[in-house]
C-alpha positions as CSV (number, residue, x, y, z in Angstrom):
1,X,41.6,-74.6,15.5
2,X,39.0,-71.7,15.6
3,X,39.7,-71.2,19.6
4,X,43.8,-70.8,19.1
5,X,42.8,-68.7,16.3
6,X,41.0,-66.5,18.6
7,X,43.2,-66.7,21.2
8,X,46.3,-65.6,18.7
9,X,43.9,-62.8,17.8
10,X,43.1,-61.4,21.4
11,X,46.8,-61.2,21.8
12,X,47.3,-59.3,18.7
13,X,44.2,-56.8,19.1
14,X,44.1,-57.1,22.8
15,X,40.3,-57.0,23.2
16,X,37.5,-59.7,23.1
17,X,34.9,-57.1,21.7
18,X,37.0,-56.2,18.6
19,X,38.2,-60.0,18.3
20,X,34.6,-61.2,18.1
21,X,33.9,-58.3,15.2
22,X,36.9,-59.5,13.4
23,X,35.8,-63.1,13.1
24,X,32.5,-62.5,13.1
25,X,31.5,-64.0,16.2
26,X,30.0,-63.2,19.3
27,X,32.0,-61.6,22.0
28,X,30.1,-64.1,24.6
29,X,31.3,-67.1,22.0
30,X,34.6,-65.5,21.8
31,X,34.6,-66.2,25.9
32,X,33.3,-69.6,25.4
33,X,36.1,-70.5,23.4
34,X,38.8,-68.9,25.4
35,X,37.2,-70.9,28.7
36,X,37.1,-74.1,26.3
37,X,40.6,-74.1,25.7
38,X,41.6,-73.4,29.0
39,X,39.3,-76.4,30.9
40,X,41.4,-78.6,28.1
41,X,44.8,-77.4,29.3
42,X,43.6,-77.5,32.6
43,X,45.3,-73.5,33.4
44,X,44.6,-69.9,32.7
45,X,45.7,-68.8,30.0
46,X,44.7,-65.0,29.5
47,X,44.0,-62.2,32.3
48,X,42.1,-59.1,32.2
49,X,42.9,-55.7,33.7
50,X,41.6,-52.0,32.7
51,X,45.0,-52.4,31.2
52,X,43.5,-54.9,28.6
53,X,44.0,-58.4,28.2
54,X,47.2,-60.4,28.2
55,X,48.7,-63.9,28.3
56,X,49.7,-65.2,32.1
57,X,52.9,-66.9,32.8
58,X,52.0,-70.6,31.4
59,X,49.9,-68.6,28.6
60,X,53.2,-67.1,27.8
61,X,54.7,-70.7,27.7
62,X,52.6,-72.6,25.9
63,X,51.8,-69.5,23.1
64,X,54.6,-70.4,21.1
65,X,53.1,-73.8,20.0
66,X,49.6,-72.5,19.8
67,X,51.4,-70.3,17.0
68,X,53.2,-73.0,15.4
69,X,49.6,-75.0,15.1
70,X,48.3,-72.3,13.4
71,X,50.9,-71.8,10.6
72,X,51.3,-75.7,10.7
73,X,47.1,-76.0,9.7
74,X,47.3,-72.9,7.0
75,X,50.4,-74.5,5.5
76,X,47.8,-77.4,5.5
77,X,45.1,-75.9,4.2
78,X,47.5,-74.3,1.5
79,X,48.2,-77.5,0.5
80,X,44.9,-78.8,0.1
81,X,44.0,-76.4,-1.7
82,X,47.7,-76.7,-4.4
83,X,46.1,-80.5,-5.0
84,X,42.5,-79.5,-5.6
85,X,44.1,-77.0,-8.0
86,X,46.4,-79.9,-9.6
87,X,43.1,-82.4,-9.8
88,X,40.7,-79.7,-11.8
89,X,43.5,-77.6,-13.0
90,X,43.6,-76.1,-16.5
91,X,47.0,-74.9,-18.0
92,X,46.6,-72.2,-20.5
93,X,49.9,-71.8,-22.6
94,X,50.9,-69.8,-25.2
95,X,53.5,-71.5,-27.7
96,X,55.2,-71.5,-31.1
97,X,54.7,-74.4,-33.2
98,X,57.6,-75.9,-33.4
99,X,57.8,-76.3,-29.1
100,X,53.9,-77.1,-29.5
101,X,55.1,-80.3,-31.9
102,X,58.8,-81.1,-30.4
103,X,58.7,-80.1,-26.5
104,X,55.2,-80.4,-25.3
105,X,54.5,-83.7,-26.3
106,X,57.4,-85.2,-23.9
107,X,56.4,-82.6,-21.4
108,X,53.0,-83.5,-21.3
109,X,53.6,-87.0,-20.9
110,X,56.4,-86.8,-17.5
111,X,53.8,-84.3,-16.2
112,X,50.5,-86.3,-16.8
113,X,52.2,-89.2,-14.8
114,X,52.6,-86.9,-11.9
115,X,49.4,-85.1,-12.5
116,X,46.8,-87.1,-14.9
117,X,43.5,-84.8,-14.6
118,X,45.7,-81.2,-15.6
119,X,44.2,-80.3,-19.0
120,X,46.0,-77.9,-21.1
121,X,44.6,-75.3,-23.2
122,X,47.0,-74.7,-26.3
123,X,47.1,-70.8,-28.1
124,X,49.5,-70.9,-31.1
125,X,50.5,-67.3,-31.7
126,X,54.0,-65.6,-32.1
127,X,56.3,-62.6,-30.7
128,X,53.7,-60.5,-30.6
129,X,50.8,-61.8,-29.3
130,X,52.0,-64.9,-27.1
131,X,53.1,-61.3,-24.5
132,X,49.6,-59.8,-25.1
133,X,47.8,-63.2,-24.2
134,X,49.5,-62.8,-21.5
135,X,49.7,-59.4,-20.5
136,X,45.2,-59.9,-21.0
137,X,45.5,-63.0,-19.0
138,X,44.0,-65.0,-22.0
139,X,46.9,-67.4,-21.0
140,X,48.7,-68.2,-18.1
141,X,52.0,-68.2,-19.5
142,X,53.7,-68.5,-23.1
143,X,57.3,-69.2,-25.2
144,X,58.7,-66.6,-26.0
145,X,62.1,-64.8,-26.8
146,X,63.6,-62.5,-24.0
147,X,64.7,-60.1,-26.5
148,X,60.7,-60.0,-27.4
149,X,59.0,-58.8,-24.5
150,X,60.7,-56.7,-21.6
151,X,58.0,-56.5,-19.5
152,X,57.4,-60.1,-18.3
153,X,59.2,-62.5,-15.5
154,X,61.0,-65.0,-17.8
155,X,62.6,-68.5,-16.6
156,X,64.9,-69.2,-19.7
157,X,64.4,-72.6,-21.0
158,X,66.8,-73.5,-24.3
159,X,68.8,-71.9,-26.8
160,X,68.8,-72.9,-30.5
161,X,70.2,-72.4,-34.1
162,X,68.6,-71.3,-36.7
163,X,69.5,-72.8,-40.2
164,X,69.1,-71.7,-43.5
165,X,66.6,-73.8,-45.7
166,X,67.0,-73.8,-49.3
167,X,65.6,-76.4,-52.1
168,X,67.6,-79.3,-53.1
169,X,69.7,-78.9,-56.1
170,X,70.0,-74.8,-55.2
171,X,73.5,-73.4,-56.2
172,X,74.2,-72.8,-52.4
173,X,72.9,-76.2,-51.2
174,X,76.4,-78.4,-51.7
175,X,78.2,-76.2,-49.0
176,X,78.8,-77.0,-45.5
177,X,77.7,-73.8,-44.3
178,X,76.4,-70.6,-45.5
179,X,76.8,-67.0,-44.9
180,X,73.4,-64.4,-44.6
181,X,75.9,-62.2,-47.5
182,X,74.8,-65.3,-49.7
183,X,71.1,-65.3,-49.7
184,X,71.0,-61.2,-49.9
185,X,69.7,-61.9,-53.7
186,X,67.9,-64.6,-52.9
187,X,63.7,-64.8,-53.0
188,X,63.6,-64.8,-49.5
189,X,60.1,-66.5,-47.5
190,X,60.0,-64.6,-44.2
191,X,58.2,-66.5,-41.4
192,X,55.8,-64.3,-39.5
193,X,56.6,-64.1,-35.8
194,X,55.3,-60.3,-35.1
195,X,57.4,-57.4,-34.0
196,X,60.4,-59.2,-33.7
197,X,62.6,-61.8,-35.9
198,X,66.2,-63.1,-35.1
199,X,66.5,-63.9,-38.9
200,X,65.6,-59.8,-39.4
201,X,68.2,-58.7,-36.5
202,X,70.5,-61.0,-37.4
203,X,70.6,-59.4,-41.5
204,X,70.0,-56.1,-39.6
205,X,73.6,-56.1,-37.8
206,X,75.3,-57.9,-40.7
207,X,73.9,-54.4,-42.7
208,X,71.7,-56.7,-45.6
209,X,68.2,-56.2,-47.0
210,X,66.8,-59.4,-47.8
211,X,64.8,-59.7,-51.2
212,X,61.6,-60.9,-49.3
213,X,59.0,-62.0,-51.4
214,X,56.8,-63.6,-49.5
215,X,55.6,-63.3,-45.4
216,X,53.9,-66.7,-43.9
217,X,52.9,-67.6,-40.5
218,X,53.5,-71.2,-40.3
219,X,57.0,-72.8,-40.7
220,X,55.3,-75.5,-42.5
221,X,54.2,-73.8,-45.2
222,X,57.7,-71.9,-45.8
223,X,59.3,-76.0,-46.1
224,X,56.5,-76.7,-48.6
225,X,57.3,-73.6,-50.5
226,X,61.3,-73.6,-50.3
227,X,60.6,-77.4,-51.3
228,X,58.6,-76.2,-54.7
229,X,61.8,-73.8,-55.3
230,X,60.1,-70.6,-54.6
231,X,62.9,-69.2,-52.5
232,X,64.9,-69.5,-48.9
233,X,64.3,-69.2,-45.9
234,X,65.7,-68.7,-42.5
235,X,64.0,-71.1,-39.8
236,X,64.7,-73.0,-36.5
237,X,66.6,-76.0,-36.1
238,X,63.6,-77.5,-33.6
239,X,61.7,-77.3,-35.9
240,X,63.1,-78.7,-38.8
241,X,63.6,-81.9,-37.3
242,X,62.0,-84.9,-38.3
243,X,60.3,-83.5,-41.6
244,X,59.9,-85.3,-44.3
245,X,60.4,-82.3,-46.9
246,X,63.0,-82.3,-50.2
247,X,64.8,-79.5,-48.7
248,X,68.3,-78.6,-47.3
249,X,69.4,-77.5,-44.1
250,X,72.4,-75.9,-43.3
251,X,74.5,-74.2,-40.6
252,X,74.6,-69.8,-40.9
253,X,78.1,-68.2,-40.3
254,X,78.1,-67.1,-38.0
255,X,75.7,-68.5,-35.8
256,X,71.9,-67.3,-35.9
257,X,70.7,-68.6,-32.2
258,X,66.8,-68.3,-30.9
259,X,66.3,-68.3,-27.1
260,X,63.4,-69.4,-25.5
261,X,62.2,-68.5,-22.3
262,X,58.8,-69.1,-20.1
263,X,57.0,-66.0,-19.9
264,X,54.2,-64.8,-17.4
265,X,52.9,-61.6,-15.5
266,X,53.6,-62.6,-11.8
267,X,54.8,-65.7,-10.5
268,X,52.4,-65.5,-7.4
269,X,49.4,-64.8,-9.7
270,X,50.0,-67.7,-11.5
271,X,47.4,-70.7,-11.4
272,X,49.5,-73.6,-9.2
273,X,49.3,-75.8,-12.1
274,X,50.9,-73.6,-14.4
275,X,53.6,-73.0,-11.6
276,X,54.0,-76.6,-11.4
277,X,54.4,-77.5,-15.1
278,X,56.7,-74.5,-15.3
279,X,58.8,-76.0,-12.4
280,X,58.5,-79.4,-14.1
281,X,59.5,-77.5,-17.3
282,X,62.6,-75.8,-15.6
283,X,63.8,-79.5,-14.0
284,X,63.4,-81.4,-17.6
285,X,64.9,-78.4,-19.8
286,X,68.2,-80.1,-20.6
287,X,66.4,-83.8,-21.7
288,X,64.7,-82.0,-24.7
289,X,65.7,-81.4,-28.1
């Protein structure tokens, strides 16, 4: 391969000298390689004038291929390299608790059967800092809401409701739904998810203040706490599934919705495991919850 290498390269620079500086060979190597390739072939390939150096007739012919080899053993070499990356690889992700507990178990299982040795480094973090993680390179790529972060590539993955949470036997807790005018006067436990909050938009645009009496960063905690009666809360209907909690859930009119999106710096920057579990990601989006 190194001989059509060099042979792609005298055409493009058109002299043996500044070839052999390029690849760091010899020019008399350089000569040795052209002369190598052309006893194989059996014909000339290359002639030299005080013009410089160009292809002959069947040089001209066969060139074409010589170029397709070449692309044909990078793309191979490319290759290699994607599964050496997929064997050691390390995926560092920033995510939200409730897609750490209901997506990335399923996720990691379909993608571990494809790719058993990728580990995955987990940062739990929020709004805020899930896009600096990522904007340090601490992580390869996080959850996140669009509306969040302007300045990332996103691939959007699922949209969500959000419910209102409130302690069994509350006043409000017999209705079918609820409207964000109810809980205006309620103790109100706001979860934590830095600079931006759909709950907070969402009581922004209807033109209420919540009465918030208490700001936690872990939706588990708010169940516990809307559970011992010390107020509502607003949280997402991923995570409230499957939790074992004395509380009741119900629908917000109208609709509170969460999006979540993939977010990263630069696709082409990205480590290829994290591009393939993101493509794996973007092919599995509609089996999760």
């Amino acid at each position: 391969m190194n001989r059509y290498i060099a042979l792609q390269k005298i055409i493009e620079i058109g002299s043996f000298t500044k070839v052999a500086d390029a690849l760091g060979y010899t020019q008399s190597s350089i000569s040795q390689m052209i002369a190598s390739l052309e006893n194989e072939l059996s014909m000339k390939l290359l002639t030299r004038s005080r013009y410089g150096v160009k292809l002959t007739v069947e040089g001209a012919e066969l060139y074409p291929f010589i170029e397709r080899s070449i692309y044909q053993y990078r793309s191979m070499r490319e290759k290699a390299n994607e599964i050496k990356g997929l064997e050691t690889g390390v995926i560092r992700v920033g995510t939200v608790s409730s897609v750490t507990c209901h997506w990335m178990p399923q996720l990691i299982n379909g993608f571990k059967r494809e790719y058993p040795n990728v580990q995955f480094l987990f940062h739990q973090g929020d709004y805020t800092l899930i896009p600096e993680w990522i904007a340090s390179g601490q992580i390869d790529f996080g959850f996140i809401n669009p509306l969040a972060s302007t300045n990332l590539k996103i691939k959007t993955v699922k949209n969500g409701e959000m419910l209102a949470v409130l302690p069994k036997g509350h006043p409000l807790a017999g209705q079918k739904s609820i409207q964000l005018s109810e809980l205006a006067d309620e103790p109100y436990i706001l979860l934590e998810e830095g600079h931006y909050s759909e709950p907070m938009e969402a009581f922004e645009t209807a033109g209420i203040t919540p009465n918030i009496q208490y700001t936690i960063h872990d939706d588990y905690a708010i169940m516990m706490m809307v559970e011992a009666g010390l107020g509502v809360s607003i949280l997402a209907e991923l995570v409230l599934r499957r939790t074992n909690y004395d509380i009741v859930c119900l629908p917000i009119d109208p609709p509170i919705t969460r999006t979540l999106a993939a977010g990263y710096k630069d696709w082409d920057s990205l480590p290829i495991a994290s591009k393939y579990f993101i493509d794996y990601l973007m092919e599995h989006k509609e089996e999760l919850p």
